[in-house]
Each structure stands twice: as C-alpha cells, then as structure tokens.
N, C-alpha and C positions, 0 to 999 in steps of 0.2 A: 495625520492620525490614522488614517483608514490605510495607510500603506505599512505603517506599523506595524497594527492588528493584524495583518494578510500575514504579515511574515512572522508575527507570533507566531500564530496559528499553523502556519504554513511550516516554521519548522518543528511544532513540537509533534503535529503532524505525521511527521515525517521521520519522526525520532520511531515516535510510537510504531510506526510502521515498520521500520528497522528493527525495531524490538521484536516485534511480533513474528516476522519473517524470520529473524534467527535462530526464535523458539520452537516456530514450527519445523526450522532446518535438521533442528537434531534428530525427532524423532522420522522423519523422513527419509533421512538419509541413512541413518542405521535398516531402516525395513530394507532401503532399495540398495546398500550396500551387498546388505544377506539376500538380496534375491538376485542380483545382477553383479553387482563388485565391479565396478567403473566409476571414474572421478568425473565423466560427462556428465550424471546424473546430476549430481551438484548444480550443475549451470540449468540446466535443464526445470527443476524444484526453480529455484531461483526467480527463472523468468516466468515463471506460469503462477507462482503468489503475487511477483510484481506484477503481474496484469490483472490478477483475481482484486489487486489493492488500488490497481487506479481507474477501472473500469466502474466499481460499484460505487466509490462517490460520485466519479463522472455521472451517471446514471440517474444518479437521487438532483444532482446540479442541472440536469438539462430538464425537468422536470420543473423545475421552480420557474416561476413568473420574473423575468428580469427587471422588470418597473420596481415591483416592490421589493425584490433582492436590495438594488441601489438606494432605496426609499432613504431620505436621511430624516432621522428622528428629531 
C-alpha cells in the first residue's frame, strides 16, 4: 500500500512539475529569445527550474524526523 501512494504521489508530482516548468518556459524563453536569439537557452531555462524543482522539496525532506516520517498509523 505505501509503495502505491509513493508512486501516486510521486507521479502526479511529477506531472505537476512538468506542468509548471512548461509554463514558465514560454515566458522565459520569449524574453531571452529577444535578448540573446539562441536555442541553447532552452536547455539552459530547462535545467535550472529542474534543479530549482528538486532541490526545494529535497530541502523541506531532509528536515523532517525519519522515525516519524515512517511512523505507521
């Protein structure tokens, strides 16, 4: 049951994330097209939401108590 809910979570997660990163791509890329006009920038954007997105849950996760993380109710 708990490997279920991981990957619930874990892909809607994930979705959302994709979501969000695509949304932020467009306005992103139009500024840094009109400032620069290079398709690197793309990958670039890309990789620095994907780290902005897995660093700050990371973050808030290494913070918690792992006893009562696991705790089973």
């Amino acid at each position: 049951m708990f490997n279920v809910e991981t990957f619930i979570i874990g892909l809607y997660a994930g979705l959302i994330g994709i979501g969000i990163t695509e949304f932020l791509l467009i306005p992103c890329n139009a500024i840094i097209h009109n400032v620069i006009g290079t398709e690197l920038v793309n990958a670039v954007v890309l990789i620095l939401l994907a780290l902005i997105g897995v660093f700050i849950p990371a973050k808030k996760a290494a913070k918690k108590d792992l006893a009562t993380t696991l705790e089973v109710a």
